[in-house]
Structures are given as C-alpha cells and as structure tokens.
Rosetta silent file (secondary structure, phi, psi, omega in degrees, C-alpha in Angstrom):
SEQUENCE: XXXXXXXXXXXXXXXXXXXXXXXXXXXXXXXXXXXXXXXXXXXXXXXXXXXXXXXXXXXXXXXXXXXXXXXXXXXXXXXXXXXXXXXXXXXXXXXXXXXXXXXXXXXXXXXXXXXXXXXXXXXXXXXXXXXXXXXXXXXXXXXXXXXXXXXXXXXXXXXXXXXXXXXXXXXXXXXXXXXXXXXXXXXXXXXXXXXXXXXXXXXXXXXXXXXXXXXXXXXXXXXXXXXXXXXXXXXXXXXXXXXXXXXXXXXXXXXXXXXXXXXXXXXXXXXXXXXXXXXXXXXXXXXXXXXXXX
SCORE:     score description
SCORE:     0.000 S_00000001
   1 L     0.000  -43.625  163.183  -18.714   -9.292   -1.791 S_00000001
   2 L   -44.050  -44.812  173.588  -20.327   -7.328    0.826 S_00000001
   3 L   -79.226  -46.549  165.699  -21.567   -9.736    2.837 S_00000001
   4 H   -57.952  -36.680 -172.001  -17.900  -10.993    3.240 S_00000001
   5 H   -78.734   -5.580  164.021  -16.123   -7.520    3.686 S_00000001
   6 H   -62.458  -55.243 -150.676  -19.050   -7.422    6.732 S_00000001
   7 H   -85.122  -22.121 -162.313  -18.563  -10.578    8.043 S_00000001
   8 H   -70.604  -54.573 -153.263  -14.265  -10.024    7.567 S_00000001
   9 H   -60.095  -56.094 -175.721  -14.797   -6.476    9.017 S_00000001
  10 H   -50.241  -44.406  162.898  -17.012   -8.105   12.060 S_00000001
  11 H   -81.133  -35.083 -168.170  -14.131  -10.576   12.976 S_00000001
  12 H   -51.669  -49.139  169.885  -11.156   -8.222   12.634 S_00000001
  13 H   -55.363  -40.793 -160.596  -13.329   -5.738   15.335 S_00000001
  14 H   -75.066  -24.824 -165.864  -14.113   -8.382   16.970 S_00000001
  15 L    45.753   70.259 -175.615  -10.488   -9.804   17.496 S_00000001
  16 L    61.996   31.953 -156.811  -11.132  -13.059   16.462 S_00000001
  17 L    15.517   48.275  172.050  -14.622  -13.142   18.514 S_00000001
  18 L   -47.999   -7.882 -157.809  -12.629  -14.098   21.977 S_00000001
  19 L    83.105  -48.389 -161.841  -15.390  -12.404   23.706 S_00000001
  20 L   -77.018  126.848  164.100  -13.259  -10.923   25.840 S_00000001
  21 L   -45.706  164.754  153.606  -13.282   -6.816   27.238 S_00000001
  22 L  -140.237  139.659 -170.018  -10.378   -5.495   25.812 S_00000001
  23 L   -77.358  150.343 -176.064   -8.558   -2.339   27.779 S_00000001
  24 H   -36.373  -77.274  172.285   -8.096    0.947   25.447 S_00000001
  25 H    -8.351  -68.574  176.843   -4.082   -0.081   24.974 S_00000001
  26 H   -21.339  -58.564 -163.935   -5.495   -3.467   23.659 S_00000001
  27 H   -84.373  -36.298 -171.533   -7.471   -1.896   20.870 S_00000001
  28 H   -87.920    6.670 -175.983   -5.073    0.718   19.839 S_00000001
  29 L  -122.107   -6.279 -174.531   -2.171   -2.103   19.557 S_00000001
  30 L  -100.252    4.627  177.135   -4.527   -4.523   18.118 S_00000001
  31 L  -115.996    5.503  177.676   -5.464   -2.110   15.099 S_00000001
  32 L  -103.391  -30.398  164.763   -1.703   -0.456   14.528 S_00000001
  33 L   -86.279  150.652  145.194   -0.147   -4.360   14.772 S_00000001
  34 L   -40.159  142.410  168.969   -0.314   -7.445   13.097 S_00000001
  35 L  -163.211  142.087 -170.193   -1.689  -10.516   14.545 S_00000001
  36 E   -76.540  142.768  165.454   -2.167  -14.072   12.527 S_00000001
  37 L   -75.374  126.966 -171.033   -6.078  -15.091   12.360 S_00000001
  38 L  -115.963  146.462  175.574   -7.587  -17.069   14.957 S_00000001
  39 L   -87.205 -161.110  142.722  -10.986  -18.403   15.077 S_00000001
  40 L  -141.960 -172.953 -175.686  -13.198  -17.885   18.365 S_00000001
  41 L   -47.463  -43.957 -168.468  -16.529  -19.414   19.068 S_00000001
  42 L  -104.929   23.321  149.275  -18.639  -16.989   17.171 S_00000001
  43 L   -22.174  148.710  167.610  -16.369  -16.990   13.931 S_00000001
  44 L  -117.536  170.730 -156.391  -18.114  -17.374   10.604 S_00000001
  45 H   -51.988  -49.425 -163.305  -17.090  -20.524    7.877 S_00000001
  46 H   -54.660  -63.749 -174.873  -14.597  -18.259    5.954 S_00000001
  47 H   -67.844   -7.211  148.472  -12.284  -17.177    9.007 S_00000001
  48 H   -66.033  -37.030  166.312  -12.478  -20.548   10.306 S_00000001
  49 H   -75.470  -18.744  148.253  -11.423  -22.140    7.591 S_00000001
  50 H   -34.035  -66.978 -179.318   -8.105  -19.478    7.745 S_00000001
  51 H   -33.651  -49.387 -152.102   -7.911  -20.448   10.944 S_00000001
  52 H   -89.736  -17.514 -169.859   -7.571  -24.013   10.564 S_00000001
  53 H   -90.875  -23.295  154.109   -5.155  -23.661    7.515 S_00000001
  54 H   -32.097  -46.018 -174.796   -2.982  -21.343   10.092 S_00000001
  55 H   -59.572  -53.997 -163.474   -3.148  -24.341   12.150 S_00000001
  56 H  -109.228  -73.888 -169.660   -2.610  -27.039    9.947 S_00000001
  57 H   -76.632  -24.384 -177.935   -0.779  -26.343    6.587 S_00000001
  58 L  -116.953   27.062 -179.199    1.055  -23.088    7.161 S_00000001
  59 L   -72.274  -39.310 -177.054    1.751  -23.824   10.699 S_00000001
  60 L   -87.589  166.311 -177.167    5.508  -24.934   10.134 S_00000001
  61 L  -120.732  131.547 -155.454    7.629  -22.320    8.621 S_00000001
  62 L   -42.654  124.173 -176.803    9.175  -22.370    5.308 S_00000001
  63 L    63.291   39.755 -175.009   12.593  -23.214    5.257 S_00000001
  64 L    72.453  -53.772 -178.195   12.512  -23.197    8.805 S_00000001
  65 L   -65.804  -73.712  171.277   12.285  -19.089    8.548 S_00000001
  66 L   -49.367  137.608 -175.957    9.113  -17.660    7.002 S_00000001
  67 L   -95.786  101.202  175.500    6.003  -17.541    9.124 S_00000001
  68 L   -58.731  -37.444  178.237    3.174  -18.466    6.055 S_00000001
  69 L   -17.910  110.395 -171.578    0.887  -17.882    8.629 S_00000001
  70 L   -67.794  155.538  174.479   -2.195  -15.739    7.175 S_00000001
  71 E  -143.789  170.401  171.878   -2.684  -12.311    9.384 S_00000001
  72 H   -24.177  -65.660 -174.552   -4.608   -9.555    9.045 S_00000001
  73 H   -71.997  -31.944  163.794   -3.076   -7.225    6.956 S_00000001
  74 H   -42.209  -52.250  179.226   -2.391   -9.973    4.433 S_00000001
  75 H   -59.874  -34.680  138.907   -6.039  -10.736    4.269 S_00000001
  76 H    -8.018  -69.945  164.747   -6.191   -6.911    3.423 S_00000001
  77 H   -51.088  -48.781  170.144   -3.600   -7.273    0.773 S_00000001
  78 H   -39.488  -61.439 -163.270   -6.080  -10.007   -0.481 S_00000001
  79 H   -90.702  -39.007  166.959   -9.236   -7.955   -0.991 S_00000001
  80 H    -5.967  -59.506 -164.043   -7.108   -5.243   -2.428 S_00000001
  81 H   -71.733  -40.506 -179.557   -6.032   -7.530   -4.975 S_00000001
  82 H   -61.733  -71.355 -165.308  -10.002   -8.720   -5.561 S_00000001
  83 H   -18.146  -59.826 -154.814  -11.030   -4.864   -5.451 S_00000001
  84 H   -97.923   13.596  163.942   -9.074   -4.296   -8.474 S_00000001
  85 H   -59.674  -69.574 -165.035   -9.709   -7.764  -10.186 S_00000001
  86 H   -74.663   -9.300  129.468  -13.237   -7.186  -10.035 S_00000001
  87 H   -67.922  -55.474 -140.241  -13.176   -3.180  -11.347 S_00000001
  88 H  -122.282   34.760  176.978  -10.822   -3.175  -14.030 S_00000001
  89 L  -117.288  -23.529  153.097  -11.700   -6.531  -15.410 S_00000001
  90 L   -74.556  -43.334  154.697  -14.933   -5.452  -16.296 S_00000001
  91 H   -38.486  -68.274  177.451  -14.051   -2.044  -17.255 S_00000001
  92 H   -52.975  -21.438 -179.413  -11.202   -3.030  -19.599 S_00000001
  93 H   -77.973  -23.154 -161.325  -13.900   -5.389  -21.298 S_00000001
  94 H   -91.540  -30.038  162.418  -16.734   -2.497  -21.709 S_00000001
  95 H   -28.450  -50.210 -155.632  -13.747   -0.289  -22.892 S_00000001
  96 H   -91.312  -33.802  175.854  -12.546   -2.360  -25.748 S_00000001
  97 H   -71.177  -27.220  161.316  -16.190   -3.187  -26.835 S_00000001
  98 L   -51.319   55.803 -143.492  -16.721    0.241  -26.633 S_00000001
  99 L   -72.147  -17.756 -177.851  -14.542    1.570  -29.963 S_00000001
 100 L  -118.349   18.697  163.064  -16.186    5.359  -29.302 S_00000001
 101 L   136.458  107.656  171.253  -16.237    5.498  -25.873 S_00000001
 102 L   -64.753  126.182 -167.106  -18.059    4.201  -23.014 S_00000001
 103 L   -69.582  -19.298 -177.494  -21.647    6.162  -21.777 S_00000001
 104 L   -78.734  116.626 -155.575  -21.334    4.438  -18.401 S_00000001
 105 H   -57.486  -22.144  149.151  -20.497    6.756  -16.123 S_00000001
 106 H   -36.231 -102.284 -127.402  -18.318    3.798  -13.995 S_00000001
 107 H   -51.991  -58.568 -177.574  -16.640    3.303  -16.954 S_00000001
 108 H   -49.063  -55.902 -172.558  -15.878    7.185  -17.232 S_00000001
 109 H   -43.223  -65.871 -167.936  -14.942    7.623  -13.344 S_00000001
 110 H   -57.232  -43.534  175.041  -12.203    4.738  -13.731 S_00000001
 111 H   -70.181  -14.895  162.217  -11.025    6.067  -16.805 S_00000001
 112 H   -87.042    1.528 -153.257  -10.106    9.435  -15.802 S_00000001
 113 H  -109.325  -53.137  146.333   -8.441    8.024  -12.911 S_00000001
 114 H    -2.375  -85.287  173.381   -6.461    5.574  -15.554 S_00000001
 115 H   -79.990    4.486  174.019   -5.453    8.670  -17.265 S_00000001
 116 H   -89.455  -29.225  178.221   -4.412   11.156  -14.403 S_00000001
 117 H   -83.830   -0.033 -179.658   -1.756    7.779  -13.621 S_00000001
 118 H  -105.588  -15.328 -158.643   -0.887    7.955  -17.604 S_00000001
 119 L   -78.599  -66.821 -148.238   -0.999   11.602  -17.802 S_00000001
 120 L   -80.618   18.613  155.326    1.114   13.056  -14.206 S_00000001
 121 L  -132.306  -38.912 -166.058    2.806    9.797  -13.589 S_00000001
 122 L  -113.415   24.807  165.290    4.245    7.314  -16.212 S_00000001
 123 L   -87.499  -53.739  168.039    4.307   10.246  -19.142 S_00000001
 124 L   -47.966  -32.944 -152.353    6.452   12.731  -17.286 S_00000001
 125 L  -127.070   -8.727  162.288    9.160    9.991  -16.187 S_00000001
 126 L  -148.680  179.531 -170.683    9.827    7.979  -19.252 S_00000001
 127 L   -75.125  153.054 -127.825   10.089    8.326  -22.892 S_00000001
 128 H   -72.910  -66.165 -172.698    6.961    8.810  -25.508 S_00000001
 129 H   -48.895    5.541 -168.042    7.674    4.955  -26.515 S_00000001
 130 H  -137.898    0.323  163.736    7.933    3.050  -23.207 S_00000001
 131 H   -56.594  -22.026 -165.877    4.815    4.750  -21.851 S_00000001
 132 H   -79.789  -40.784 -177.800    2.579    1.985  -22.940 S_00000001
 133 H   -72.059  -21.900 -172.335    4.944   -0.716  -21.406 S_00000001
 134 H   -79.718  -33.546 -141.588    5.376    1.122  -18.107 S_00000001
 135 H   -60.777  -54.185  171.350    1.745    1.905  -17.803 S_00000001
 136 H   -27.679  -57.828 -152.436    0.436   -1.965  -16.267 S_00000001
 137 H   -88.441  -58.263 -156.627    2.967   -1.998  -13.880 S_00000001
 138 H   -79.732  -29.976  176.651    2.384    1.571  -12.114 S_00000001
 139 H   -74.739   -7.191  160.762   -1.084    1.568  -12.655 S_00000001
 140 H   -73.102  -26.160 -176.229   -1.300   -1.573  -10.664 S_00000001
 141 H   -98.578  -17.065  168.559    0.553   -0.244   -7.835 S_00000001
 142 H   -88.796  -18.235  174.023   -1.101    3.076   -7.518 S_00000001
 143 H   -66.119  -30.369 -171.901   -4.438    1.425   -7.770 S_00000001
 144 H   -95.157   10.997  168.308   -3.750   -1.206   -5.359 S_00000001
 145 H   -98.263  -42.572  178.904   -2.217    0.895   -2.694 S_00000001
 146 H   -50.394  -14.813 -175.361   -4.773    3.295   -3.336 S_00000001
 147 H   -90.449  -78.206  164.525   -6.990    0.260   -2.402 S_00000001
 148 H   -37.698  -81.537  158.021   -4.861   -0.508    0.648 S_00000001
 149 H     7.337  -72.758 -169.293   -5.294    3.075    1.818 S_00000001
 150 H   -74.549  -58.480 -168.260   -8.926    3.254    1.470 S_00000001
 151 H   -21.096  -42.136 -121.347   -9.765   -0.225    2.754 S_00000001
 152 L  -106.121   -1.317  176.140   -8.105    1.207    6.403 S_00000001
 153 L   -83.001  -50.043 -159.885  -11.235    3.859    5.907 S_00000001
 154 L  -132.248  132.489  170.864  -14.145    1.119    6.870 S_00000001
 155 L   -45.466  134.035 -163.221  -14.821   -0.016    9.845 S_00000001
 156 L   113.517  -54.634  156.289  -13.660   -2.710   11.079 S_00000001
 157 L   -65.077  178.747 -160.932  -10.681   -3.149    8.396 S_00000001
 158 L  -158.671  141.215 -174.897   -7.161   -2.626    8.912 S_00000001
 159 L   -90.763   90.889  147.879   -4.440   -0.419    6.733 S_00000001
 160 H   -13.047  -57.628 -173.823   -2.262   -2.974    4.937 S_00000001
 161 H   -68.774  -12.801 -171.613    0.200    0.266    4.003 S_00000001
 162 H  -107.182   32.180 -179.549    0.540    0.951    7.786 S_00000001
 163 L  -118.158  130.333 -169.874    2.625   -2.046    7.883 S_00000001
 164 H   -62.913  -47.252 -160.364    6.396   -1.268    7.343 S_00000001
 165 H   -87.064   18.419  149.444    7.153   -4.701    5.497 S_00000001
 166 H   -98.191  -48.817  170.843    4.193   -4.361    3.053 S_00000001
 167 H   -58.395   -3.274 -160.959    5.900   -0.741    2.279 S_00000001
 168 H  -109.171  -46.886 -173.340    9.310   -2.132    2.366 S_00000001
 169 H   -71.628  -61.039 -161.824    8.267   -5.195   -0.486 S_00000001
 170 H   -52.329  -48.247 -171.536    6.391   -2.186   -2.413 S_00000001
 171 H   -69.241  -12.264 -163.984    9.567   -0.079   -1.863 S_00000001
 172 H   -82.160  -67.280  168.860   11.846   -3.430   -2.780 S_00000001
 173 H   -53.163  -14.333 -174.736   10.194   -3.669   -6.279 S_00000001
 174 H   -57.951  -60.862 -136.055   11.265    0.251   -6.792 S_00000001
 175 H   -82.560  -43.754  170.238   14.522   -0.724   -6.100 S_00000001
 176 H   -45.881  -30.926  160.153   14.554   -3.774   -8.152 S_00000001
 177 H   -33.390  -67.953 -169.313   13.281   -1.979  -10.958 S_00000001
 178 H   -66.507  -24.481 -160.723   15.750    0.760  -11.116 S_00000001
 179 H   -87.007  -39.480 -164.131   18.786   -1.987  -11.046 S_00000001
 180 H   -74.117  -42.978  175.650   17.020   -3.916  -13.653 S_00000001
 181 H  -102.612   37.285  135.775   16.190   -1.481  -16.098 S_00000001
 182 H   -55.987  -99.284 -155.294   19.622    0.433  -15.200 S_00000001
 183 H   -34.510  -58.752  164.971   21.098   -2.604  -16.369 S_00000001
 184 H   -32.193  -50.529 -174.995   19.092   -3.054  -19.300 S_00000001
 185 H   -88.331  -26.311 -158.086   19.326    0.411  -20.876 S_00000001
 186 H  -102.858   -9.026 -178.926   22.874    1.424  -19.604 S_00000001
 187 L    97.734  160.273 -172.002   24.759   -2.342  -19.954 S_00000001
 188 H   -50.287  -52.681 -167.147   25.622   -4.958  -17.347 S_00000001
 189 H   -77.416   -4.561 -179.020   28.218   -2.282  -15.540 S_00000001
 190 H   -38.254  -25.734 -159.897   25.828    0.371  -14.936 S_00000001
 191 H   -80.663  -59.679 -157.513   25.609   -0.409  -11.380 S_00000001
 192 L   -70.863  -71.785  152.011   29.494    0.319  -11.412 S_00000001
 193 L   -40.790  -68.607 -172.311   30.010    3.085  -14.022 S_00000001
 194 L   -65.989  -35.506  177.964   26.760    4.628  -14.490 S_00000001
 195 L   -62.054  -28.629 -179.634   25.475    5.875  -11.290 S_00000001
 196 L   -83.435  137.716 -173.225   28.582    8.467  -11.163 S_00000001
 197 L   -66.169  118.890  172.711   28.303   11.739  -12.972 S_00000001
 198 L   -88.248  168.249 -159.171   30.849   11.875  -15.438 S_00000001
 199 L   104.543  -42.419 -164.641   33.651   14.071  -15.464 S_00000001
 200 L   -64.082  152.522  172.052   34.511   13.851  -11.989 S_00000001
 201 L   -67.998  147.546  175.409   38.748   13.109  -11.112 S_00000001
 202 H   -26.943  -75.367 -156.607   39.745    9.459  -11.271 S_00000001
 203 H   -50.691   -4.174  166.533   40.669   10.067   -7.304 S_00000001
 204 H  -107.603   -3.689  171.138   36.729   10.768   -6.455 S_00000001
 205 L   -92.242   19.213  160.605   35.044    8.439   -7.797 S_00000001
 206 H   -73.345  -25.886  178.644   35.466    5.989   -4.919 S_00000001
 207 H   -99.612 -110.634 -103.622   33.764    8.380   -2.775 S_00000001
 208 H   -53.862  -70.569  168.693   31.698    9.540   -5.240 S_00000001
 209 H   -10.543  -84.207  173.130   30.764    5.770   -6.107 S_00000001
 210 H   -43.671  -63.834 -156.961   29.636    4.933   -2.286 S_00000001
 211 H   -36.552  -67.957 -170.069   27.804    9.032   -2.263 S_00000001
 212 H   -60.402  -33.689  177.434   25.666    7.565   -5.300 S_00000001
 213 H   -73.366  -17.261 -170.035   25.004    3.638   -4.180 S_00000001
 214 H   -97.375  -28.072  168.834   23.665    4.766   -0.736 S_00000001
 215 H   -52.419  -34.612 -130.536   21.762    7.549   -2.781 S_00000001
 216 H   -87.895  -65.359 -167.796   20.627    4.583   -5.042 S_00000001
 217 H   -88.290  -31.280  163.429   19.458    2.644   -1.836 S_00000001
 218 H   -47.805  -10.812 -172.777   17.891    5.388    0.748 S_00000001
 219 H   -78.176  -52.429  169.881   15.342    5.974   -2.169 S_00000001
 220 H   -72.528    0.122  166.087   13.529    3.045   -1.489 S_00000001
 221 H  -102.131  -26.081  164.447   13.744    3.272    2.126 S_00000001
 222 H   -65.699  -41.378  141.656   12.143    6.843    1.968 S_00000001
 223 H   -29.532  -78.530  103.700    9.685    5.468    0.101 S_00000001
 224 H    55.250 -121.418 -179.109    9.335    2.934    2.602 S_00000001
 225 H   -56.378  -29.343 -136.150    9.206    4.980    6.168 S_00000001
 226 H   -85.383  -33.614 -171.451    7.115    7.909    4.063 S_00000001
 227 H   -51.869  -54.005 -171.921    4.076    5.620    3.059 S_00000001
 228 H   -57.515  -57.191  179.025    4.103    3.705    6.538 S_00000001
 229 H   -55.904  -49.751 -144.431    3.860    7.231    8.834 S_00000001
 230 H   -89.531  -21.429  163.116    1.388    9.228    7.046 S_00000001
 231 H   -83.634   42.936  178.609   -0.908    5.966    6.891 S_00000001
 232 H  -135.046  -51.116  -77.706   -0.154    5.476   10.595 S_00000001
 233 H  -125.160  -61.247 -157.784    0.133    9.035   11.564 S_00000001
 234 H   -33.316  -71.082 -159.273   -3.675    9.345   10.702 S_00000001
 235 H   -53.874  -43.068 -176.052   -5.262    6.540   12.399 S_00000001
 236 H   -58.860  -50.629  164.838   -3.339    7.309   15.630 S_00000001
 237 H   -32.937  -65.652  177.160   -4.791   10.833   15.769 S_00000001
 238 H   -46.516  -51.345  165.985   -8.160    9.157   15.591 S_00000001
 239 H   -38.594  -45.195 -173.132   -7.718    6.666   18.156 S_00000001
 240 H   -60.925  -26.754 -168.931   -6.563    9.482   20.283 S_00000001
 241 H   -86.313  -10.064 -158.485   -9.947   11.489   19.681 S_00000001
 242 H   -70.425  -71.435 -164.832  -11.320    8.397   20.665 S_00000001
 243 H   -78.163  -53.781  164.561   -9.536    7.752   23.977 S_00000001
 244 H   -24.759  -39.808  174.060  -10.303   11.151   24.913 S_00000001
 245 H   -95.380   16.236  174.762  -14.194   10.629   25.344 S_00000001
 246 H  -103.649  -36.076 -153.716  -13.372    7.215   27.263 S_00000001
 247 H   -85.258  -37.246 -146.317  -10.616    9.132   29.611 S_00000001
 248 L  -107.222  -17.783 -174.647  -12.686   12.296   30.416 S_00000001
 249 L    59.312   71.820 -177.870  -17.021   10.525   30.263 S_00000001
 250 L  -102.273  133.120  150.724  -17.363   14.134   28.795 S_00000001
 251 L   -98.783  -22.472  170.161  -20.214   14.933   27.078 S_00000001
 252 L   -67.184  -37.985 -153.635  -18.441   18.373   25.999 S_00000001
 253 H  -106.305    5.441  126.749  -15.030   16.837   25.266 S_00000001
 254 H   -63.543  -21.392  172.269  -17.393   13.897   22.973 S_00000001
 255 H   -64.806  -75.409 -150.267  -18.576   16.647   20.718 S_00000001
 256 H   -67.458  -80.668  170.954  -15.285   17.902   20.256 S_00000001
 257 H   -17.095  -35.613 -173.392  -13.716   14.508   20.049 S_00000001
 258 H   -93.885  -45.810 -179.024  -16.103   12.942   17.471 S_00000001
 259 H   -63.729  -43.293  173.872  -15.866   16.043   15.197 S_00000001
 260 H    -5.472  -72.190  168.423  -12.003   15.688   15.298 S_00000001
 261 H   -38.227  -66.977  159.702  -12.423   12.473   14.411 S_00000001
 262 H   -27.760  -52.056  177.997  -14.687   13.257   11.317 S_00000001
 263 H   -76.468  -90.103 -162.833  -12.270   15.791   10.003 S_00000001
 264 H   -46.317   -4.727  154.739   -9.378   13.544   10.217 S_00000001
 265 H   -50.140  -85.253 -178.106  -11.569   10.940    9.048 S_00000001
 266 H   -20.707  -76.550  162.745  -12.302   13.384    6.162 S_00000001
 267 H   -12.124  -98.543  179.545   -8.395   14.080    5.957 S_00000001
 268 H    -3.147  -65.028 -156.702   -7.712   10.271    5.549 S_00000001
 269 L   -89.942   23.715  126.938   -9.541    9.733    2.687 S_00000001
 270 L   -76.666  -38.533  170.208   -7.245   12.545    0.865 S_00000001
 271 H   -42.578  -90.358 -160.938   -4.476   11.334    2.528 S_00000001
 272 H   -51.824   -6.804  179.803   -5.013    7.672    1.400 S_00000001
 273 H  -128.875  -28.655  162.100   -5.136    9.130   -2.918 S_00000001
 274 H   -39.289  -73.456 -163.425   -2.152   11.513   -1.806 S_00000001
 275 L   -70.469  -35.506 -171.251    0.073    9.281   -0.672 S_00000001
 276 H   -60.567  -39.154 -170.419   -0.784    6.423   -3.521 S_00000001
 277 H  -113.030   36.229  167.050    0.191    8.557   -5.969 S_00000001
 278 H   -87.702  -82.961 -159.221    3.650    9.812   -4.187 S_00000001
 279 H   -63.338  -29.495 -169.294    4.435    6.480   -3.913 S_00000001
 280 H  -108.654    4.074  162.076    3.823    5.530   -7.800 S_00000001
 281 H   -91.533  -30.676  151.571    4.945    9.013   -8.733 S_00000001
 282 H   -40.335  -78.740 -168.867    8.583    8.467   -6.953 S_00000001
 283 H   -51.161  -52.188  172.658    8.617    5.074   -7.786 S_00000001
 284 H  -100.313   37.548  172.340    8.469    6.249  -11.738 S_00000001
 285 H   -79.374  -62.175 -165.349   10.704    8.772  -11.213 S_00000001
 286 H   -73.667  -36.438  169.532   13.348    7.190   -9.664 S_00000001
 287 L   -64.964  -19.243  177.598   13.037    4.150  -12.580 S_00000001
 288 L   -93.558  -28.198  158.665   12.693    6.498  -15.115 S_00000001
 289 L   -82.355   20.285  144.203   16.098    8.226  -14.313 S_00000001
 290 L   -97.154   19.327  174.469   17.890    5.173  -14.319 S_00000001
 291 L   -97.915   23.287  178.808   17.293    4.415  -18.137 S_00000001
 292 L  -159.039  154.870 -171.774   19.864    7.651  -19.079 S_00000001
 293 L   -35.653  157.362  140.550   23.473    8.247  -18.317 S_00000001
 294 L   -70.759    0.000    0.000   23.832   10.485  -14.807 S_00000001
C-alpha cells in the first residue's frame, strides 16, 4: 500500500512524468485543478494502465455528456475509499471477536473516534432509536472526508474535498436525505405542507413556502462552498509561502517562509478533522430536523 501511495504520489508531483520545467503558475494551477491522468515516459505499470483505459474505454462520454475519464482527484476519492476498507474492516472483525473489549491500542484509537461520531454527531440529531440506523451512513462520510482531508497532507497527493463537485455530490446526498426521510416520517406532502411553520395566515404561506424551499436548498450549497474554501484556503497560503522563497532567492525570507509553511501545515491537519466533522455534523442536523413537524 505504500509502495503505491509513493509511486501515485511520485506521478501526481511529477505531472504525469512529462519531464518538462514547469513555471510557479503551472504548479499552483496544477495542484488547486483537476486534470485526467496521462502517462509520460517514466510512468510506472499502475498509471499506465489508467492511462490507457482514459484512452481507450472511457474515452467516449456517456450519453454523449459525462467525461468517465479517471483524474486526479478521483484517484484520491479511490484510496480514500481503500483507507477506510482496509481500517475498519479489520477493526470491526477484532471488535466483535473481542466480547470485553479490544487490548490493541489500534483498535482503541479507532474506537474512540467511532464514538466521538456516535456520541457529538448522530446522538444529538436524531432520536434514541434511529441512532443505530443513522450511525453507517455518517460515520462513513465523516471518516471518508476525513480521509480526503488528510490525504491533501502528503506530498505529492491532491485534496479530493478542494474540488467543488466532490463537495457538491457530498452536499447532494444531504439534500437527498432530508427530502427522503422528510417524506418518510412526515408523508408524501411534506415537501408541500411540512416545511412551513404552522399557524401562519392562509395569505403567507406562498411566501412563506418559497422563504422555506430556498432555506431547504441553500443548506446544501453552504455545505458545499464551506468544505471546498477552508480545504482550498489552506493549501493556497502554503503555496504562497512557497512562492515567496522562489520570488525573493532569500535566505532570510526562506526561514520565515518554510516556518509559515509548517504552521499552516500544522493548521491543516486540524483543519482537515474540523471541517470533516462540520460537514457530518450539519449534514445530521439538517436530516435530523426533517423527521419532525416545523
């Protein structure tokens, strides 16, 4: 697993190992954008074999529309999803064999982290009986954004979360949520009925109606924009601390620059458990106040 997040980490820096200088601008647009995976000469077998399925199988686009096309930040999304395959698939087994508790202190680390998303996220926001069912769903999404996050932390890697349309699908499922289990608890009209406080005169609730559906839908776009800056917001400070010992050949204003860096390095990786649990603290907010009346 190592030797691949090296060899992944090795092309992404590399920018597909073209060879080629690249000008600051270059570097700071090729780690804040997207770009589909390409091989170059000095590629290794895995991103070649992307490459070629870029090429060949996902070249045309679905329906005409979709671009299939693998890119960075997907491949991101990818070892995300292995990160938390490969922790909590082993955990949950030494867990359950475990009936009084596992002595490995792994097992312990993961498990407080388990229960700070059972205590201060899905406990608080829905009722003592639907904690168990909610729990799967949010603890997958704060682990694997939490996952995202970090990944954008080692060199070489790229922050999946600092892409608006990976926050916009995360923020998408919010929204689906809330309609679906709306519907579910409150009846088919909920959408219609339910979102308006009752009690209000007949003649407001057409405005009222519109007040509450655009509340209904800005939630997931604040979600959305909030995830995407502050995992953007970071890296760009760093780059900047960056460009600074390339602009000035400094040896004074490299000191200062590289500690910068460090501390907002340092930052980041609060930032990056901050924001994860925001986002999956929102997210079972806003789903947990659509299973009751307004």
């Amino acid at each position: 697993m190592i030797h691949l997040l090296h060899n992944i980490g090795a092309f992404i820096t590399s920018h597909g190992g073209s060879g080629q200088e690249e000008s600051v601008s270059d570097i700071v647009m090729h780690h804040l954008t997207d770009s589909v995976i390409t091989a170059g000469p000095e590629s290794n077998v895995i991103i070649k074999f992307i490459s070629d399925l870029n090429n060949t199988v996902l070249s045309q686009k679905l329906f005409g529309i979709f671009d299939m096309r693998i890119t960075r930040w997907i491949l991101m999304m990818w070892i995300a999803l292995l990160l938390c395959l490969l922790v909590f698939i082993p955990v949950a087994r030494k867990i359950k064999k475990a009936k009084l508790g596992s002595s490995s202190r792994w097992v312990q680390l993961w498990e407080v982290l388990i229960g700070f998303v059972h205590d201060e996220i899905v406990e608080p926001n829905f009722d003592h009986h639907y904690v168990k069912k909610a729990m799967p769903y949010f603890g997958t999404l704060f682990f694997f954004i939490l996952f995202c996050n970090l990944l954008g932390m080692v060199p070489g890697m790229s922050t999946a979360t600092g892409n608006l349309a990976v926050t916009a699908g995360l923020a998408s499922l919010t929204l689906l949520g809330m309609i679906v289990v709306g519907s579910v608890k409150q009846g088919p009209l909920w959408i219609i009925t339910g979102v308006v406080p009752h009690g209000i005169p007949v003649f407001l609730f057409p405005l009222m109606w519109v007040i509450e559906v655009m509340g209904l839908l800005i939630k997931p776009f604040a979600l959305t924009v909030r995830l995407f800056a502050n995992m953007t917001a970071g890296h760009i400070v760093i780059i900047i601390f960056i460009y600074l010992v390339m602009m000035f050949k400094s040896y004074w204003v490299g000191i200062g620059s590289v500690t910068g860096a460090l501390m907002i390095s340092m930052l980041e990786l609060l930032v990056a458990f901050i924001q994860a649990y925001i986002f999956a603290a929102l997210t079972a907010m806003f789903v947990g106040q659509s299973m009751h009346a307004h």
